[in-house]
C-alpha positions in Angstrom: 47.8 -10.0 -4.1 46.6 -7.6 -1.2 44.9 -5.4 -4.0 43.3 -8.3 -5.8 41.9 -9.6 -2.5 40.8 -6.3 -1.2 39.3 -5.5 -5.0 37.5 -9.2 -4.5 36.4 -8.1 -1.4 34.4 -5.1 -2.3 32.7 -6.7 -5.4 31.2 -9.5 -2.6 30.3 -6.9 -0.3 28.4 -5.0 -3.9 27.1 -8.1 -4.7 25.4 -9.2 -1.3 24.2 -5.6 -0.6 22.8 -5.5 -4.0 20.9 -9.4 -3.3 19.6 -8.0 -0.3 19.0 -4.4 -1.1 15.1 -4.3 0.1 15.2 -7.2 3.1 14.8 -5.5 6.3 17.4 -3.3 7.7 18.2 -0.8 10.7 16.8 1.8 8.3 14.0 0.1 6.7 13.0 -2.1 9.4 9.9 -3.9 7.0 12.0 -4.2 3.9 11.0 -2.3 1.2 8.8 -3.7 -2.1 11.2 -4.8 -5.0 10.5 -2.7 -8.2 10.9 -6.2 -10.3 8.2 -7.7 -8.2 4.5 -8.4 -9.5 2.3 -5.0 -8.9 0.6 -6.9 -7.0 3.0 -7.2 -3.9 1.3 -3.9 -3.1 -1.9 -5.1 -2.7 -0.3 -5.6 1.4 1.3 -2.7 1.1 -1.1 -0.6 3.7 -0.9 -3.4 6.1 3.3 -3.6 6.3 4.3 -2.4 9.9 2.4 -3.5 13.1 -1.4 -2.7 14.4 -2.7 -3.7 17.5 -5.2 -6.0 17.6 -8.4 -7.6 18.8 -9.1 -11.7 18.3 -11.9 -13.1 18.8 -12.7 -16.6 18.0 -16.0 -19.1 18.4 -15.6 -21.5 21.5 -16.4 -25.4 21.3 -20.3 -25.0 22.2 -20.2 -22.2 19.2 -20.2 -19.0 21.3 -17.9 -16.0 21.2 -15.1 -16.5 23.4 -13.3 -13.9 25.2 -11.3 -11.0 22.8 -7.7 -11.6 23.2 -5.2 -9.0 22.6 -2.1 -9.8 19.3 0.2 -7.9 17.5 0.2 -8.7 14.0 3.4 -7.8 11.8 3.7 -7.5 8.1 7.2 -7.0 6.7 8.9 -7.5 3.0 11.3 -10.8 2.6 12.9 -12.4 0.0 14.4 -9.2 -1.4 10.8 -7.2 -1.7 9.7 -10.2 -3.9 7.0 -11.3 -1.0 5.1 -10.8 1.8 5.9 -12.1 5.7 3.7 -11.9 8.3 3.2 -13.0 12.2 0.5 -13.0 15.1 2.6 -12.3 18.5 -0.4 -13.3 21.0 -0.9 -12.1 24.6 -2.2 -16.1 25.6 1.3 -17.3 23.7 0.2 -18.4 21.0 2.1 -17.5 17.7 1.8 -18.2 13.8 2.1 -16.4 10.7 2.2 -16.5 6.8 4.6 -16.2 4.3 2.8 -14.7 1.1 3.8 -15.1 -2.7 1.9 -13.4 -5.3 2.4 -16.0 -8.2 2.5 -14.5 -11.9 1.5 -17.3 -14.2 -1.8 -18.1 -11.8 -2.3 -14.6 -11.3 -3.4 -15.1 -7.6 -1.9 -14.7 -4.1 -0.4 -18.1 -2.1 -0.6 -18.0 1.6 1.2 -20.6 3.6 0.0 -20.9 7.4 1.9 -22.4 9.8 1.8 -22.1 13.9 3.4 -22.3 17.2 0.5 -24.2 18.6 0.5 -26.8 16.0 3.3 -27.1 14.1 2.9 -29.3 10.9 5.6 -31.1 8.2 3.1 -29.5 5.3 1.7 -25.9 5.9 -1.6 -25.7 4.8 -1.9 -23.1 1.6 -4.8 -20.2 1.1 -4.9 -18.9 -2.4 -6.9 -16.2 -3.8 -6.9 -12.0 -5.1 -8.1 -8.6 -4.4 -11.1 -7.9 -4.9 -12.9 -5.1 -6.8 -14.2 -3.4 -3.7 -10.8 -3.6 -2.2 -10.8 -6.5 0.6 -8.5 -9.6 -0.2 -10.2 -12.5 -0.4 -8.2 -16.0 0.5 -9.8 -19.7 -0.3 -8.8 -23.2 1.0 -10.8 -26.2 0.3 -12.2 -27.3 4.1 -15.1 -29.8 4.0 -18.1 -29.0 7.1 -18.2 -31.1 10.0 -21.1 -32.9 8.8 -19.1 -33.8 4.9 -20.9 -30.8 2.9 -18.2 -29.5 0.4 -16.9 -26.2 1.1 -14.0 -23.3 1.5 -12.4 -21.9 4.8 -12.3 -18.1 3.6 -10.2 -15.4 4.6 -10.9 -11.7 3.9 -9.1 -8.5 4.9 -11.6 -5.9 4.6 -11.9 -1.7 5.3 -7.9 -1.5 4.4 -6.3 1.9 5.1 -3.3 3.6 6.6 -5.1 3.5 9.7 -5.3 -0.9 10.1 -8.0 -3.4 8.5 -10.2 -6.4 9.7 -10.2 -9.9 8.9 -12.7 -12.3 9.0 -12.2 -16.4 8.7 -15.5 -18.4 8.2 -16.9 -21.4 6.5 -18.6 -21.1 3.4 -20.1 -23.8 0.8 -18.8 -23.5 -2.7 -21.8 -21.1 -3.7 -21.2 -19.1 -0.8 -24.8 -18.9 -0.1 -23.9 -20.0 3.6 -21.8 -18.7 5.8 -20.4 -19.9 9.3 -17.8 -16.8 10.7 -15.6 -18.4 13.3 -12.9 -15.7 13.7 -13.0 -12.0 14.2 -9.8 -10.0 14.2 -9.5 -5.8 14.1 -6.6 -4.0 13.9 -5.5 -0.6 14.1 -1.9 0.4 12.8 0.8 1.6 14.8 2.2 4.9 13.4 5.9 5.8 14.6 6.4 9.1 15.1 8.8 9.4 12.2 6.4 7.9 9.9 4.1 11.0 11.1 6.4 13.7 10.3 7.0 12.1 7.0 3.2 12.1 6.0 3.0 16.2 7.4 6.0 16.3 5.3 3.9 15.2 2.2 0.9 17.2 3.0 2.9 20.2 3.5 4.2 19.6 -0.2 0.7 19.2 -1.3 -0.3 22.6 0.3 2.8 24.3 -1.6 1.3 23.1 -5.1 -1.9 24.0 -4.6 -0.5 27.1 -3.6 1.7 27.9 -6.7 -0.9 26.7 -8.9 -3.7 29.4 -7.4 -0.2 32.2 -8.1 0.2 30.8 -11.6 3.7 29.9 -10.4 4.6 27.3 -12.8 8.2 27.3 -12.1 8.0 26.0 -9.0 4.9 23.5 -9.7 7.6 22.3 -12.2 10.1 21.9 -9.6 7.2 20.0 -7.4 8.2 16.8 -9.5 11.5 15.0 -9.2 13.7 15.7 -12.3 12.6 12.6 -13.8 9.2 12.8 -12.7 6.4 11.8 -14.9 2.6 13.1 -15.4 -0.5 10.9 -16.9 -2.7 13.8 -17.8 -6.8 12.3 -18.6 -7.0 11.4 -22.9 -3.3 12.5 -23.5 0.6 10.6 -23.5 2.8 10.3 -20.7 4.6 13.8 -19.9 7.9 13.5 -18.9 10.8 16.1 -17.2 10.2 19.3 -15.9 10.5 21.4 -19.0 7.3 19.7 -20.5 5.4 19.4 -16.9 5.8 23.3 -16.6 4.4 23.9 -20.3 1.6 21.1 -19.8 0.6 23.1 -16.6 0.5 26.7 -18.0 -2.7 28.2 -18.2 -3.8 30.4 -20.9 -3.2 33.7 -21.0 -5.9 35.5 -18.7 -7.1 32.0 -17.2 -6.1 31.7 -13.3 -7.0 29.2 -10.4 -8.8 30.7 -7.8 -8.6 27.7 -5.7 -6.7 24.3 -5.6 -7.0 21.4 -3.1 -5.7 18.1 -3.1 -7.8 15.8 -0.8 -6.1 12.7 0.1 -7.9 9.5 1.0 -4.6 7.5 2.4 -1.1 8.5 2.2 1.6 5.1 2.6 5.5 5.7 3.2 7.5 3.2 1.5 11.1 4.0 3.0 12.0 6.8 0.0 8.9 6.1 -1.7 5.4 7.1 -0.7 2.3 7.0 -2.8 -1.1 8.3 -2.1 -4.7 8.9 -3.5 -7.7 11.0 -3.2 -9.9 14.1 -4.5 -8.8 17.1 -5.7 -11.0 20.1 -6.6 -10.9 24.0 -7.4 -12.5 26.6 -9.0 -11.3 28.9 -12.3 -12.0 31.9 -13.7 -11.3 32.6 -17.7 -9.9 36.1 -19.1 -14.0 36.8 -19.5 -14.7 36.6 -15.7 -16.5 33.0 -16.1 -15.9 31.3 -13.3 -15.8 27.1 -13.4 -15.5 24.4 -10.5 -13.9 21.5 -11.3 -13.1 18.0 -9.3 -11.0 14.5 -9.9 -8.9 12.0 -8.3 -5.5 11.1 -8.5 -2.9 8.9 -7.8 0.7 10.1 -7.0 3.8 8.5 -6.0 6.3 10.1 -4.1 10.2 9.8 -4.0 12.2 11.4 -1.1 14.7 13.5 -2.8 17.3 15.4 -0.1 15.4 15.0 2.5 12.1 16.7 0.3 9.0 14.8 -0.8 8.6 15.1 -4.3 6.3 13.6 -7.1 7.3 10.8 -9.1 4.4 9.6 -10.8 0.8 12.2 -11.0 -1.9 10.2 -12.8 -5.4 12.3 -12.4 -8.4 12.8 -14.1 -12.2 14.8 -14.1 -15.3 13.3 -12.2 -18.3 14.1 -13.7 -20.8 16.3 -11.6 -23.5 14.7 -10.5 
């Protein structure tokens, strides 16, 4: 009976662990994205963590009131499936959003609610990212004086480094615009969330490196053992055996220099991705000499205690 119990025991403690594998934890204190979630849940994914921030919102005779300082936390809930977040105010005040990116309308549902006004049905924002890059937020608000219109919310300038957000009225052809709260933010970077990103840099330099040596052994052993490459006009290239051979030069072809130029670089617990530039210069077995530059996209998995590439999508920009 013992054994049946203790057997029971330790399929319940499987089964919760594996229910709450990507809440937030002592290790991952922001949960962690679920793989089975909508791509989309990254679209918040530079803003998980905390920034500092400045509020500033329009007082009842329409000026700019005083800037007021707030933290504002983003963290993973529901399993990675969605987005939590909350405004801890130096004045007191409190509120926060829970955030569902919603398949079937293909669009982002916000739900507000707050400390200072607490409410039996929280108002909803719905709405995307954007091709520039900001995410843009709609709920249907009418102007004081009846004229039909949205209250819109947009998170702008998004990077490792913290965002902006800007609420204001605007009528349905947003041809008018009436901002009424200003918020900046700038993110707060642990220190182990530092040495993690040198980490990744560090790995970057060490490709570049064996690629300039024609050391295609160990730019093979630069990717996990399942890791994958997307090369530009060719089909996915998986395991290291076919990495190395896709990354051999020709015979009398070297690199006379490689750099990988990274735009942001986001840690994800185990998992980090990143993007940017990278460019370099070659010389063929006649002595021509060619520069070359692209961007890329590369996610990361931590593999005993080493950064190494998961997924390396890149491809040419065309000189101007």
């Amino acid at each position: 009976m013992k054994k049946i119990a203790l057997a029971f025991l330790c399929c319940f403690t499987q089964f919760i662990s594996a229910q709450y594998e990507y809440d937030p934890s002592p290790e991952h204190p922001y949960g962690l994205p679920n793989p089975e979630a909508p791509q989309e849940l990254l679209d918040f994914a530079p803003l998980i963590g905390e920034c500092d921030c400045s509020s500033i919102s329009r007082n009842a005779d329409q000026s700019w009131g005083e800037p007021v300082d707030m933290i504002w936390r983003f963290k993973y809930i529901m399993n990675g499936l969605g987005v939590q977040d909350e405004t801890l105010k130096a004045d007191g005040k409190h509120s926060g959003s829970i955030r569902q990116f919603v398949k079937d309308s293909t669009r982002w549902y916000v739900h507000y609610y707050s400390s200072g006004s607490p409410s039996t049905i929280l108002p909803a924002w719905e709405g995307n990212k954007s091709a520039n890059g900001d995410i843009v937020l709609y709920r249907k608000q009418k102007a004081p004086n009846g004229l039909d219109g949205f209250y819109k919310l947009t998170f702008s300038e998004i990077n490792s480094d913290g965002f902006k957000w800007l609420g204001e009225w605007v009528n349905t052809e947003e041809t008018f615009s009436f901002p009424t709260w200003k918020i900046e933010c700038k993110k707060r970077t642990s220190p182990g969330v530092q040495i993690e990103r040198q980490r990744i840099l560090t790995s970057m330099k060490k490709f570049s490196e064996a690629y300039q040596n024609g050391d295609y052994e160990s730019i093979a052993n630069s990717y996990t053992s399942d890791g994958k490459i997307f090369p530009n006009n060719a089909a996915i290239i998986e395991g290291r055996d076919a990495i190395k051979k896709r990354w051999t030069l020709p015979e009398g072809t070297r690199i006379l220099h490689h750099e990988l130029q990274p735009e942001e670089i986001n840690i994800l617990g185990n998992y980090a991705f990143d993007y940017g530039y990278y460019t370099g210069t070659s010389v063929s077995g006649e002595g021509n000499e060619a520069t070359f530059k692209g961007k890329y996209v590369v996610v990361w998995k931590k593999v005993d205690d080493e950064w190494k590439m998961y997924l390396d999508i890149w491809n040419r920009v065309a000189d101007n």
